[in-house]
Structure formats: C-alpha cells, structure tokens
C-alpha positions as CSV (number, residue, x, y, z in Angstrom):
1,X,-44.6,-45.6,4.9
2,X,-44.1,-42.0,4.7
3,X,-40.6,-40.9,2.9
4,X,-38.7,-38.2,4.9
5,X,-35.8,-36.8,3.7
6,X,-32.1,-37.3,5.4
7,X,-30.6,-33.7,5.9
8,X,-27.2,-32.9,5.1
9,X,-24.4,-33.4,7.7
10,X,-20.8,-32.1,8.4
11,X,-18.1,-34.1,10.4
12,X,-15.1,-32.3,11.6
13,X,-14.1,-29.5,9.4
14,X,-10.6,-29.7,9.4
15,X,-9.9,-34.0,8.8
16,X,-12.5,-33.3,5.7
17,X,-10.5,-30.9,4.2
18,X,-8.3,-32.5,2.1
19,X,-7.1,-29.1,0.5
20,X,-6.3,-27.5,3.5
21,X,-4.6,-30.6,5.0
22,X,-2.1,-31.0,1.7
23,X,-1.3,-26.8,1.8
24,X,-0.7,-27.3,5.3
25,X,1.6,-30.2,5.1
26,X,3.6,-28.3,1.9
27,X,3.8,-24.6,3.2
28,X,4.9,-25.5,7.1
29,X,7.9,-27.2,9.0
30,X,6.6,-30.4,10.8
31,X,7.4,-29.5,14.0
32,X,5.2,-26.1,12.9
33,X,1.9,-28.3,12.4
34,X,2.5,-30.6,14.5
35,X,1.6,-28.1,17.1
36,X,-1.1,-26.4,14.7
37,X,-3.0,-29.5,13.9
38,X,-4.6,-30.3,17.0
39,X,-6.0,-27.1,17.2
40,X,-7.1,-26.6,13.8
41,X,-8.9,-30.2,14.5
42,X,-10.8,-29.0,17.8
43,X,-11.6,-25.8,15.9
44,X,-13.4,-28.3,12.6
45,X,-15.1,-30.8,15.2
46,X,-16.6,-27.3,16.9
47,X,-17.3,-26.1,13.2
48,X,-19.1,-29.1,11.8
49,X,-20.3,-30.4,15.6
50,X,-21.5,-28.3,18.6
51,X,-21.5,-24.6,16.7
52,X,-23.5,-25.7,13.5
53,X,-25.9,-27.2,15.5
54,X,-26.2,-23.9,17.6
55,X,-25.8,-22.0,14.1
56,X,-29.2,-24.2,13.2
57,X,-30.9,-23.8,16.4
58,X,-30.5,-19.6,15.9
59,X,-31.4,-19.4,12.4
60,X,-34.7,-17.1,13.6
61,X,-32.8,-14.5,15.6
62,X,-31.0,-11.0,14.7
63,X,-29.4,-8.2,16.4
64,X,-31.8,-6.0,18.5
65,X,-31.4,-2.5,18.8
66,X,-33.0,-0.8,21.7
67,X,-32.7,3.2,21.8
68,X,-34.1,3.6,25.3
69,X,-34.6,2.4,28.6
70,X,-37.9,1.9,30.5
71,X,-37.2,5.3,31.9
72,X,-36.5,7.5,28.9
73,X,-32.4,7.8,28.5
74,X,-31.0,7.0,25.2
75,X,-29.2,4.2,25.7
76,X,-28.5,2.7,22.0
77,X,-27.9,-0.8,23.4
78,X,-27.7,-3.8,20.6
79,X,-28.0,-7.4,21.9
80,X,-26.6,-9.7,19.5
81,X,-27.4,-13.4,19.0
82,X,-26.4,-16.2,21.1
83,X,-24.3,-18.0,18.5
84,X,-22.2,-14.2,18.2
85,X,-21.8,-14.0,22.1
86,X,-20.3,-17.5,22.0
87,X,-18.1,-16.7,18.8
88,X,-16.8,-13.7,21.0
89,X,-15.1,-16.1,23.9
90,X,-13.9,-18.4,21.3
91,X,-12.0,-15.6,19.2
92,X,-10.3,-14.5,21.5
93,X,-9.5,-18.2,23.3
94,X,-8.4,-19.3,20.0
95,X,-6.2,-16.3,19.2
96,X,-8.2,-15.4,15.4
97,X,-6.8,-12.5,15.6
98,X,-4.0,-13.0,18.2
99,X,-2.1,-15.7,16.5
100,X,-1.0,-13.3,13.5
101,X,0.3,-10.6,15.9
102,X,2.3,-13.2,18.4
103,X,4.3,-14.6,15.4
104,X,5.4,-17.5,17.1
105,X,5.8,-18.9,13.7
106,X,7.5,-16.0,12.2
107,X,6.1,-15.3,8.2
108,X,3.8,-18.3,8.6
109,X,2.0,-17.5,11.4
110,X,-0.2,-15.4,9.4
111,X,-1.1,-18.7,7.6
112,X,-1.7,-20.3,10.9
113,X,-3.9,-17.4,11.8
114,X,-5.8,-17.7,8.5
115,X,-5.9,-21.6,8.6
116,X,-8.0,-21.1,11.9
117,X,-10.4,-18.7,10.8
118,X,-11.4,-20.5,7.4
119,X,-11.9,-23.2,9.4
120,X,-14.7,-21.8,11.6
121,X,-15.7,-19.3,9.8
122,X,-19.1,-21.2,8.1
123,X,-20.8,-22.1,11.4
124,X,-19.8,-18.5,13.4
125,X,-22.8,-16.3,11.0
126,X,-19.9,-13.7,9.8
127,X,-18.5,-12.8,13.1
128,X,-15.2,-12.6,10.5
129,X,-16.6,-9.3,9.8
130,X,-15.7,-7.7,12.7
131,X,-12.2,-10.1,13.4
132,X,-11.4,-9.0,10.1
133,X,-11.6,-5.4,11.1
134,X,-9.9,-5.8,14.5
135,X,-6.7,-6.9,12.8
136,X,-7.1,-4.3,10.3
137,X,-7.0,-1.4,12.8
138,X,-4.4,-3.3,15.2
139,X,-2.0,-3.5,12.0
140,X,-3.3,0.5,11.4
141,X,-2.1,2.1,14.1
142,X,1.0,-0.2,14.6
143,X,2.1,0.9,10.9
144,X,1.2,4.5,11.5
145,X,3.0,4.4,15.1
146,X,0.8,6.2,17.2
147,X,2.7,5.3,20.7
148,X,-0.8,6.7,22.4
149,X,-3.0,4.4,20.4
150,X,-1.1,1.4,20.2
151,X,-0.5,1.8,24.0
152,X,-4.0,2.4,24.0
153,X,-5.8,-0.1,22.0
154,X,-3.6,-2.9,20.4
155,X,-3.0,-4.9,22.9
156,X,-6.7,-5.2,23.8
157,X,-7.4,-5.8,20.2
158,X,-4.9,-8.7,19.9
159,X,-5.9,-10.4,23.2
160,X,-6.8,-13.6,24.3
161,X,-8.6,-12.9,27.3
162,X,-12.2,-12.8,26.0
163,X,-12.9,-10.5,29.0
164,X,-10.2,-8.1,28.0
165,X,-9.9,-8.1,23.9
166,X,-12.0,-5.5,21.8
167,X,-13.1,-5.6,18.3
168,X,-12.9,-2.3,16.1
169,X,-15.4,-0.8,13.3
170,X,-14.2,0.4,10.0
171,X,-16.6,3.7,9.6
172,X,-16.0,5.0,6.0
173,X,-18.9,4.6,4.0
174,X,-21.4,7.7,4.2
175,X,-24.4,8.9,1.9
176,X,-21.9,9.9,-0.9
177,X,-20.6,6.3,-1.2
178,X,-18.3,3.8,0.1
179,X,-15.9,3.7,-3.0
180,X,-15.3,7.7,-3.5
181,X,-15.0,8.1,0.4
182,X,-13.2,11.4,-0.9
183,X,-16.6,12.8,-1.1
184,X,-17.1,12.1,2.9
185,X,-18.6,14.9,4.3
186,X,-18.2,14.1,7.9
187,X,-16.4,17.1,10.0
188,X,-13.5,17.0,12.4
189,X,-13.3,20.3,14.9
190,X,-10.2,20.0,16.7
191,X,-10.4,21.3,20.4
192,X,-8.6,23.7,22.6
193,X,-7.3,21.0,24.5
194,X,-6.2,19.4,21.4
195,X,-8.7,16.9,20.8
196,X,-11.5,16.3,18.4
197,X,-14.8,16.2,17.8
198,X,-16.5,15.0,14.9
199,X,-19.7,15.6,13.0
200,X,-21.6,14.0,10.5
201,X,-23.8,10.7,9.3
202,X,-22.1,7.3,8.8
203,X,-24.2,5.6,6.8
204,X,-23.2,1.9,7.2
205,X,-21.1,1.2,9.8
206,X,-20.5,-3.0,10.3
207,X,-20.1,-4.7,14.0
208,X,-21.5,-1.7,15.9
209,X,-21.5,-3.1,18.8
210,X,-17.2,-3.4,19.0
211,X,-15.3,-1.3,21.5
212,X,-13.7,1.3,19.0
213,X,-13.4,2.3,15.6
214,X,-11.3,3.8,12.8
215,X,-13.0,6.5,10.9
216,X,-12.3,9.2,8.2
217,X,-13.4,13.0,8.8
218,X,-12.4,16.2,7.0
219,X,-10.5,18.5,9.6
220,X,-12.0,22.1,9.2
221,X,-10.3,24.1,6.8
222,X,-8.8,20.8,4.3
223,X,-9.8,21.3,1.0
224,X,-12.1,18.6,-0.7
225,X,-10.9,15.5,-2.0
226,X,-9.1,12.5,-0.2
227,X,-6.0,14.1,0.1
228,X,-8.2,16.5,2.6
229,X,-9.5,13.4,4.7
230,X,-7.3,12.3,7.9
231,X,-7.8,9.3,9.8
232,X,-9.4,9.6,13.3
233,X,-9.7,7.0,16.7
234,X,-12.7,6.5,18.6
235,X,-14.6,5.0,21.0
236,X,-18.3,4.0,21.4
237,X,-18.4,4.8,24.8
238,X,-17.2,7.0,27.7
239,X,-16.0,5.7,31.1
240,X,-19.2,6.0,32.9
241,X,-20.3,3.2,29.8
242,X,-22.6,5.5,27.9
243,X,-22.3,6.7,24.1
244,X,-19.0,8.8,22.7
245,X,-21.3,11.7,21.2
246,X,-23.0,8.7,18.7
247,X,-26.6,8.0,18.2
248,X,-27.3,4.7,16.2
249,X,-30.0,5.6,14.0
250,X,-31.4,2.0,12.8
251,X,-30.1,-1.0,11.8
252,X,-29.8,-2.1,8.4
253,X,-32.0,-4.3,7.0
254,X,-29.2,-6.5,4.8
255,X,-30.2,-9.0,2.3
256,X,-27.1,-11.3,4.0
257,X,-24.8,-11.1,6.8
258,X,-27.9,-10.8,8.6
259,X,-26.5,-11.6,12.4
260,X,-24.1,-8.3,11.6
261,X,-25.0,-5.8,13.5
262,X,-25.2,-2.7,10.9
263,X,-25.6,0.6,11.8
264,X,-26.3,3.9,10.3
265,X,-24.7,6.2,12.9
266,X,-25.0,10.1,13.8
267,X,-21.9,11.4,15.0
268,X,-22.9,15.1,17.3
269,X,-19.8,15.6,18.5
270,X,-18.1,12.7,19.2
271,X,-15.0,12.6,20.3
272,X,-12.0,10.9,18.5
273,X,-7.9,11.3,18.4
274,X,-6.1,12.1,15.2
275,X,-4.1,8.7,14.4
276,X,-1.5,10.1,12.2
277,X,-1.6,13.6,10.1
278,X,-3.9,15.6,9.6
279,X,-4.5,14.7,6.1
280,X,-3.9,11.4,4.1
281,X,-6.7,9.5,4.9
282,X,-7.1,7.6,2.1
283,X,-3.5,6.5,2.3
284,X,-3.6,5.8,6.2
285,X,-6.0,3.3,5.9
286,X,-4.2,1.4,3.2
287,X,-2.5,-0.9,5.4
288,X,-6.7,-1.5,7.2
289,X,-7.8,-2.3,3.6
290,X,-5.1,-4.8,2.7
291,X,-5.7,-7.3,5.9
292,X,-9.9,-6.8,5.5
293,X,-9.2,-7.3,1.6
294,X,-7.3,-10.1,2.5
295,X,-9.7,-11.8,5.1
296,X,-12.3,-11.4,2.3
297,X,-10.5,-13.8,0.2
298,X,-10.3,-16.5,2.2
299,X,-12.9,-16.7,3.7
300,X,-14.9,-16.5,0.2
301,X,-13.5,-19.8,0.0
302,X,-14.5,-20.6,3.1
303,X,-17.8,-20.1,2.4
304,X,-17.5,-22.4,-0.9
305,X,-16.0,-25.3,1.2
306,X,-19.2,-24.8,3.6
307,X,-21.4,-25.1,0.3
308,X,-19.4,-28.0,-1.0
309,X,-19.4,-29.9,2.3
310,X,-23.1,-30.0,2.2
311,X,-23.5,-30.6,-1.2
312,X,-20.7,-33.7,-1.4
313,X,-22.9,-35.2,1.9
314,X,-26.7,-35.0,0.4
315,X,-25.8,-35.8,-2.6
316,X,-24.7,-39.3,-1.3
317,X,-27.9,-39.4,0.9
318,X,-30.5,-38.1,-1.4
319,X,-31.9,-40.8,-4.0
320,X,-33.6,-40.0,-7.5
321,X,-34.4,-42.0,-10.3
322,X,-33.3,-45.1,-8.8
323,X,-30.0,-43.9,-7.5
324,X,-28.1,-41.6,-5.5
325,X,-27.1,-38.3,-6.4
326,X,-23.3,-38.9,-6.1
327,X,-24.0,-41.9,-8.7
328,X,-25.3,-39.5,-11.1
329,X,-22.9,-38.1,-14.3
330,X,-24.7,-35.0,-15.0
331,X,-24.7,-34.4,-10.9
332,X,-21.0,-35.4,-10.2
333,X,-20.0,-33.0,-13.2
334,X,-21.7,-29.9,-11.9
335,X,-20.3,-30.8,-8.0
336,X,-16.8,-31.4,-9.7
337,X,-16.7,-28.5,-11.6
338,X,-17.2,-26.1,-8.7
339,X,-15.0,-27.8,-6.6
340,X,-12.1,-26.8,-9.3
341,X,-13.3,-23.1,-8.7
342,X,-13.3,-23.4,-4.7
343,X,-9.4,-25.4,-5.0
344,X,-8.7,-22.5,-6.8
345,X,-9.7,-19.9,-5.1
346,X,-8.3,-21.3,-1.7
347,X,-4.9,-21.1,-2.9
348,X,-5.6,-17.6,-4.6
349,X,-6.3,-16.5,-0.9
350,X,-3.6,-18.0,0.8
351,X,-0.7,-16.7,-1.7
352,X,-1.9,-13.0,-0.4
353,X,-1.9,-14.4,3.0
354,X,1.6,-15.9,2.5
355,X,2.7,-12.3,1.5
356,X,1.5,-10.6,4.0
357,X,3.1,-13.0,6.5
358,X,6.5,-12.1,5.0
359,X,5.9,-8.3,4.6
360,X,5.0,-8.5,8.7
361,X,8.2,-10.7,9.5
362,X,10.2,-8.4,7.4
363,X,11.4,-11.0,5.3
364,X,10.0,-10.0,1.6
365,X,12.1,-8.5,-0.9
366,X,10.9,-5.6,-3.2
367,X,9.5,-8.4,-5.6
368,X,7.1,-9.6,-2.7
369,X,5.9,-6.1,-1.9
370,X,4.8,-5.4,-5.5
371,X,3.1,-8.9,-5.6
372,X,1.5,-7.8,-2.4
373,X,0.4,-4.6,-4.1
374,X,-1.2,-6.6,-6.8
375,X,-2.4,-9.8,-5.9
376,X,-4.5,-8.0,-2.8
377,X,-7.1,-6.1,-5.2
378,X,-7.3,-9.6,-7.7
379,X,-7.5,-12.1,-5.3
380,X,-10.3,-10.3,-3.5
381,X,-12.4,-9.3,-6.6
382,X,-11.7,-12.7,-8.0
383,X,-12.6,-15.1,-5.2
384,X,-15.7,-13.0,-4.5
385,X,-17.1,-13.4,-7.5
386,X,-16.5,-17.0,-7.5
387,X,-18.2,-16.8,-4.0
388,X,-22.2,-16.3,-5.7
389,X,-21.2,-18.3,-8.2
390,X,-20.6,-21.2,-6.4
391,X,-22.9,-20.8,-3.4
392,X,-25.7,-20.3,-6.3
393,X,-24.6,-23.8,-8.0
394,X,-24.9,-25.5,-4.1
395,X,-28.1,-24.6,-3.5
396,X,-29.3,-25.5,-7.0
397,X,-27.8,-28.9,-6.1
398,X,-30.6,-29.2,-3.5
399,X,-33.1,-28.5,-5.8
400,X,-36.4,-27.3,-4.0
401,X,-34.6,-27.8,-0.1
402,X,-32.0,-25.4,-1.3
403,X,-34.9,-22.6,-1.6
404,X,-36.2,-23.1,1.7
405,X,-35.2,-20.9,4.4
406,X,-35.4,-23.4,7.3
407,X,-33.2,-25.8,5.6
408,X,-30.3,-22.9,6.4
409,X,-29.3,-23.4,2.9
410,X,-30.8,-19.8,1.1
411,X,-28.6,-18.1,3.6
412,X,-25.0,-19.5,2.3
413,X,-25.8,-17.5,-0.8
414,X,-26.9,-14.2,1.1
415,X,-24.3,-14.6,2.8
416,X,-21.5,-14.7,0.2
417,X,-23.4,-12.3,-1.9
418,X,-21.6,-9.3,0.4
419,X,-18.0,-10.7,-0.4
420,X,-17.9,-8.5,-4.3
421,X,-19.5,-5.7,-2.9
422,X,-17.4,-5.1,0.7
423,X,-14.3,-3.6,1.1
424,X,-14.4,-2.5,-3.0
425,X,-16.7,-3.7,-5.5
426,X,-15.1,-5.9,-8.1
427,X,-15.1,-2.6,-10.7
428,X,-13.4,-0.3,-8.1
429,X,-11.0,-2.7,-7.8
430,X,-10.5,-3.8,-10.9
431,X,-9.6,0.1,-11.7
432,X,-7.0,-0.7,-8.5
433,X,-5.3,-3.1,-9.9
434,X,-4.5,-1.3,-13.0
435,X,-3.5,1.2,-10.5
436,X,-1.0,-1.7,-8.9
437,X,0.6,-2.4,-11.9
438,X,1.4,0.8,-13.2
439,X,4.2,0.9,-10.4
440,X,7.7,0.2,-11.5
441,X,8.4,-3.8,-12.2
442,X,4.6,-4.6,-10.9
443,X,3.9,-6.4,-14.3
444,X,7.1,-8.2,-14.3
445,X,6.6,-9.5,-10.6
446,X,3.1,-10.6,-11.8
447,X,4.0,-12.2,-14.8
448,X,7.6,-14.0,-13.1
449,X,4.7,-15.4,-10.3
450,X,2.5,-17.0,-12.9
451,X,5.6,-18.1,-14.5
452,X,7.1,-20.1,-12.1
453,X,4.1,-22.2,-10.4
454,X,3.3,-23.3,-13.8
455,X,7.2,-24.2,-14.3
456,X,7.1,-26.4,-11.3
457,X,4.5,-28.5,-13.2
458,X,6.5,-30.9,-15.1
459,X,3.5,-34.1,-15.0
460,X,2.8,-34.4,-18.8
461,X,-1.3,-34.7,-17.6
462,X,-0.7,-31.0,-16.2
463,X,0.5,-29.9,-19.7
464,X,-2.9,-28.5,-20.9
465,X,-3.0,-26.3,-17.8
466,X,0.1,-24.8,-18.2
467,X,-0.8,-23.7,-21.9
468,X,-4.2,-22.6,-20.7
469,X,-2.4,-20.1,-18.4
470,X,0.5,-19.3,-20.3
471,X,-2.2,-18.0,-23.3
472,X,-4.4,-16.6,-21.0
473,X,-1.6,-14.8,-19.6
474,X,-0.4,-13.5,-22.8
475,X,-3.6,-12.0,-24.1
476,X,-4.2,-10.3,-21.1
477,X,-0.2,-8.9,-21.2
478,X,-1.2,-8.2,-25.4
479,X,-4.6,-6.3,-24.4
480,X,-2.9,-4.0,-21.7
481,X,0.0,-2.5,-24.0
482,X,-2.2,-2.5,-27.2
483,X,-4.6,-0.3,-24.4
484,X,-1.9,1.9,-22.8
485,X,-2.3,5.6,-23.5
486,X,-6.4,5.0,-23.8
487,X,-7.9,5.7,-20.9
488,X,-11.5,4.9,-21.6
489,X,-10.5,1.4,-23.4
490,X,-8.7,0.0,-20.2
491,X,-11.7,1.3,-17.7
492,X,-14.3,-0.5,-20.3
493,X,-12.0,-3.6,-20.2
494,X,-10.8,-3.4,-16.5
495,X,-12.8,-6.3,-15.1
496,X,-12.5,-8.4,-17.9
497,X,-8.7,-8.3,-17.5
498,X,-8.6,-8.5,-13.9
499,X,-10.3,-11.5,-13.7
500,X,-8.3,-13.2,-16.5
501,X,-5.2,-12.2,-14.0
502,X,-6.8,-13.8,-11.1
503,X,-8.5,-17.0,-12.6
504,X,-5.0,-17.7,-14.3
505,X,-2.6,-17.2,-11.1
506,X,-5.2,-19.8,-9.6
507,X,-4.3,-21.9,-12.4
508,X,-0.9,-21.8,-12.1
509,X,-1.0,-22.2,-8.4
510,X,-3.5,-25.1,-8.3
511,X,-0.9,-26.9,-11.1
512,X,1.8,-26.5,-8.8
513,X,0.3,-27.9,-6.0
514,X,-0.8,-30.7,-7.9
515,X,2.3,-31.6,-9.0
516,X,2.9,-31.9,-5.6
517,X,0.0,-34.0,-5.1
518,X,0.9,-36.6,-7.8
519,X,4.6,-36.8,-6.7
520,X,2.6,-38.1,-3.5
521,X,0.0,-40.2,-4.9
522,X,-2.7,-37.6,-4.2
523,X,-4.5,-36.8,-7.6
524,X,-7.4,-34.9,-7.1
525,X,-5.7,-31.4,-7.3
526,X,-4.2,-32.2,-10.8
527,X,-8.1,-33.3,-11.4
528,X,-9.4,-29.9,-10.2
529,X,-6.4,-28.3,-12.2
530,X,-7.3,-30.0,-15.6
531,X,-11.2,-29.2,-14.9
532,X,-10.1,-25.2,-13.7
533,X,-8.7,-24.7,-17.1
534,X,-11.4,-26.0,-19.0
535,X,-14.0,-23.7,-16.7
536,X,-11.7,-21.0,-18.9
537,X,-9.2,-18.8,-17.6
538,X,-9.3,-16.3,-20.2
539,X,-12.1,-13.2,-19.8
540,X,-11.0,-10.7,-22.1
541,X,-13.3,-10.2,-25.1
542,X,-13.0,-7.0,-27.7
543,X,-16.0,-5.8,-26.6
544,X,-17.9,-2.4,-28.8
545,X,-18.4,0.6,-26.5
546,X,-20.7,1.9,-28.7
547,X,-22.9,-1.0,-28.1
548,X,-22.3,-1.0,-24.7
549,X,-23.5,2.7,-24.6
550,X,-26.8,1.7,-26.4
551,X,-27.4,-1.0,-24.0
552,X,-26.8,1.2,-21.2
553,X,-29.2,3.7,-22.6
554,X,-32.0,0.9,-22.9
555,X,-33.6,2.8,-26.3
C-alpha cells in the first residue's frame, strides 16, 4: 500500500504554550488572568482550529487592485483576501488594539493586549501589520494632543465595533529611502483656509486599504533635512467615498507578507491636517515607531512559536530510518536548540512591552524610561534576526515538504524575512541604539537590568548562564569605552555590539524565569537557558576594516 504522509497539526494555541502560560501566571494578579485566560484560549483554539484551516484553504489568493470601473472612473479599489476580511471583525471584537488603550488592567494591560495578538498572529497572514500601525498612530496623536485628531480619529481607531474602528497607514518610505526619510521629498502647500495639500510619490506604503494615515511632508519653504519634515493626517477618502487626491500606482510585488496590501502611492494634492508643528517630523513620530517597533518584536516570536509548533508535531509523526523524528538525537538537538532562541526572544519582547505598559500608566521612573529608550531598538533588531534564523531551521526540519509551497511551510520564512528590514533595518538601528545609550545614565540602566535578572538566579545548574552573560556583558561594556571618541570603529562594530546586548538581556531574563520555573518544578526554561548560553551570547569580534574595505571592493 501506498505511503502518504501525515501533515503537521496545531491544537489550541494558547494551552500549548507553555512559555506564554508560565509568563502569564508570573507577571499578572490571579484575579487579572483569571479573566484573561478564557479569552486568550478562544483566541488559540481559533488560531490553531477554524482560522488555520481558512489560512490553508486561501494560500492561492492576494490583494487585488482595480484602478477602474466598467465605465472608466478611477476608482483605486483593493479587495483583500477572505481570511483578512475575517481578521478585520475579529480585531476589533477582540479589542487587539482596544485592550491597550482601555487599561482595565492598568500597566499590564499592554501585556494583555500583546498576549492576544501573539496568540493569533500565525494564522491571521500579517494583518499585525496594519494593527500594529493603528496603535501607533492612536498613541501619535494622543502624545502629540491634537484635540481635533484625537476627537477625530482615536476613538475609531481604538474600537471594538468592527463596523466602526479604522486602521491607519504609516507613509514614510519614498524613492530616497525608508531609513534617511530626511531625504523625503514629498511637498506640503498649506491653503488659504488653513489646510493642506500634499504632493509627491510614496513609494511603499503598507495596509492601503485602512481609513487614514500618518505621513511626513516638507512644508514649503523648510529647509532640507528632518528637522524640516512635519508630520501630516490624512484620509484615503472623501465623504462622497472616493480618493483624498491619491492615486495607487501598483501593488508591490513582496517576496513575504504577501496578503499585505502594498502600495506605491501618488499624492496630487491630497489633502491632510498638520498634527503638531510645522517641523519635527522625525521626532513626532517617535512615539508611532516605538509601539510598531515594539509589535515587531513580539510577534517575531510569534512567528517562531508558529514554526516550532509545526515542527514539534511532524516530527512526532514523520518516521525515518526506523524511527520517529522526535526519537532522533541529531533531530531533537537542532529542534531544542531553536527553541532556546524563540524562549528567548519571547521574553526579549515582552520586557519592551512591560515598559511601555508602565510609561502609558504613568507609573515608570526615569530608570524605566531610559530602558524604554534602549531596549526598543535591541529587542527589535535582535528578535528579528532570530526570526530568519529560526523559521529557516523549521523548514529545513521538513526536509523536502518544507520547500514546497502548498505545504504553507515556504511562506513562514517569507514571512518573517520582513521583521529585520521593517520599521529599521538591523544596521540603522544598531547605529540607534548607540544613539540610546549616549543619553545620561542609559548604560547604567542597561547594565543594572542585566544585572538583576541574572541575580534572581540563585539554582547552582543556572550558574553557567549567569557567567555567560555577565562576560558577555562586560566585553561589550570594555569594547564601547575602549571605542568612545572613534566614530568609524563603533559604526564598523555597531551590530556586532548590539546584538551581544540583546542576546545577553535574553539570557538574563530567560535565567530569571527559570529560576522561577524550577522553584515550581517546571524545568524546561532553565533547559532553554543553559542551551541559549551555549548558542553564544557574545558577537563582538576585533574585526580589520581594512579587510572589510577589500572585501567590499570585491578586487
């Protein structure tokens, strides 16, 4: 008889998630996830149930964008898939971006906000992106008080009602470049009514099809530069339902995040409100980047755990040379050794979320706003570059199925392939985070964090962890001073040292909590702990620029 192959399967996404479950049961009050729980659980049975089979079902389809109707008006209309319409509804039923801005659980609702997402997130095709950029424009204009525009817009954006709640784009990235957006060359002509209009080519522009968007444009008359940038409101469409002076030029064809709808836009005239001054752009969207930064964190993991789940389940289905993968050393070490980057990672992720929560609640102290500063830019470059590394070791784990495009499997890497590159590539914000801890006591915060997770290990099997991270530490705290004053030898070594400050916080954090885990009888996080530090910690190397410069040249 004919051997045919069981597929992987998922059961509910949250009860399988033993990580999630533990941070949930250390970081909250009882009462707190007592109420959570049940619906983080609906939320994992829809993620590994009903919406993955649906996620399966629409592999084939992509946004559509029609530019006319059958009578010859420019319409610009993009359909999106069937799984996205459904993701809409369920946003905004299960508050994704609603929960954070209700604060029913004061600093930790932004962990219950974030605990919902990550669940959901693998079987919803990216419709994070634009949830992720809905909250960053809500917390926009509420941080630059705009009375108009949060009268106008917030409380749509923070809605429940699926009929009622928008979504918002993040328009920044234009011909020039997405990371020196000072070189935008989009124009702002204010009005004699007061208004604005604005002119110019957006060149990627995600979730086009959302209500509004935040944008930057050079008033006339500002001098070049960021500093000459403001920050401008608008929305794709007029009352009467047709387009705000915007013409949607094509789609792009992505390598991942292929159910995004995104758009390279012509703005002729469009019209759009000043959000705040007429200048400052950069800095105005600050507060946009630090939630979208922050949603790219988690849900890197979140894309991990979707690998992992899929990988854990066929490997105890799949059977070679006379027994199952999970019975296999060489197999179990490569599955184990990932999971020790995706524990870490997780936690990475949730420490920004955990500040943010308390910066919102207005309950951190001046030590948690320079963490904030800091750990934003490191735990976003580093968990997305665990993201590809990770997804790219599931899909080997499938061997040939993991290649084939009908088994869903190729796009898990596509997918996760965007997280280093959006919202900063890990060298721009590498270069940020030296930027972060140039501010006054930054280091100090940063090294007192690292500090005291590993001090709350006390297990003599985490031992090896905490000197792992406490070296690691040091070199990296030895290479920045013996680097001050030389500006070429800390860009060269930038990344190297960023990562080194993100892989060790994970360390220290994933020894903490599993110090918590063995004090319970729950061992597997001082497991992944002990295996995170031998994956290495430490990424700086003295590297020669000279040869660098050869090999750059390629003669």
């Amino acid at each position: 008889m004919a051997f045919f192959q069981d597929p992987p399967q998922l059961g509910n996404q949250y009860d399988d998630d033993a990580l999630l479950r533990e941070y949930l049961e250390r970081k909250l009050p009882p009462e707190a996830l007592s109420e959570i729980e049940p619906i983080l659980r609906e939320l994992g049975e829809l993620a590994g149930g009903h919406l993955y089979a649906l996620q399966t079902a629409d592999r084939l389809n992509e946004p559509v964008l029609t530019h006319f109707d059958p009578w010859g008006n420019r319409i610009d209309q993009i359909e999106v898939t069937p799984l996205w319409k459904e993701a809409q509804v369920l946003a905004a039923r299960y508050g994704l971006v609603a929960t954070a801005y209700e604060r029913k659980h004061g600093e930790l609702s932004r962990i219950d906000q974030f605990a919902r997402a990550y669940v959901i997130d693998g079987s919803l095709d990216v419709y994070s992106c634009p949830l992720a950029m809905t909250d960053g424009a809500a917390r926009t204009l509420l941080d630059l008080k705009n009375r108009a525009l949060i009268d106008r817009a917030v409380g749509r954006l923070t809605s429940r009602d699926p009929e009622t709640m928008w979504t918002s784009g993040q328009w920044m990235t234009e011909r020039t470049g997405g990371s020196d957006v000072g070189l935008s060359e989009t124009e702002a002509q204010k009005q004699p009514d007061g208004s604005w209009r604005l002119y110019g080519t957006k060149w990627f522009t995600s979730a086009t099809t959302s209500q509004m968007a935040l944008t930057l444009a050079r008033p006339e008359g500002n001098g070049p530069g960021g500093r000459g940038l403001a920050l401008f409101y608008l929305e794709m469409r007029d009352a009467a339902g047709k387009m705000n002076g915007i013409q949607i030029n094509r789609l792009k064809d992505k390598l991942g995040t292929r159910k995004v709808p995104t758009a390279e836009l012509t703005l002729d005239g469009a019209r759009a409100e000043l959000v705040s001054t007429a200048g400052d752009g950069i800095r105005n969207i600050s507060s946009m980047l630090n939630i979208t930064r922050t949603w790219n964190a988690v849900l890197s993991s979140a894309g991990m755990r979707r690998g992992l789940a899929l990988a854990r389940d066929y490997a105890r289905r799949r059977a070679q040379f006379g027994a199952k993968l999970s019975e296999k050393p060489l197999h179990v070490d490569t599955l184990a050794g990932i999971e020790a980057e995706y524990e870490g990672a997780f936690l990475l992720g949730f420490r920004a979320v955990e500040l943010l929560g308390r910066r919102e609640a207005g309950t951190a102290d001046e030590n948690d706003a320079r963490l904030l500063r800091v750990l934003t830019p490191v735990a976003k470059l580093t968990t997305g570059k665990q993201a590809v590394a990770v997804t790219s070791e599931v899909l080997e784990a499938f061997g040939g199925a993991g290649y084939i495009e009908d088994t869903g499997l190729p796009r898990i890497l596509r997918d996760a392939q965007v997280l280093p590159i959006w919202e900063g590539t890990t060298n721009v914000l590498s270069l940020d985070t030296l930027r972060a801890l140039s501010g006054e006591g930054a280091l100090e915060a940063l090294r007192g964090e690292i500090g005291r997770h590993f001090e709350a290990a006390r297990d003599p099997s985490l031992r090896p962890c905490v000197e792992t991270g406490k070296r690691a530490l040091e070199h990296a705290g030895a290479w920045l001073a013996a680097n001050l004053g030389q500006p070429a030898a800390l860009e060269a070594g930038a990344r190297r040292f960023a990562l080194t400050l993100g892989r060790t916080l994970e360390l220290a954090l994933l020894t903490e909590h599993a110090e918590w885990g063995l004090a319970r009888q729950k061992p597997r996080a001082a497991a992944a702990a002990r295996r995170l530090a031998k994956n290495g910690v430490d990424r700086i190397d003295e590297i020669d620029p000279a040869d660098s410069r050869l090999l750059m040249e390629g003669n």
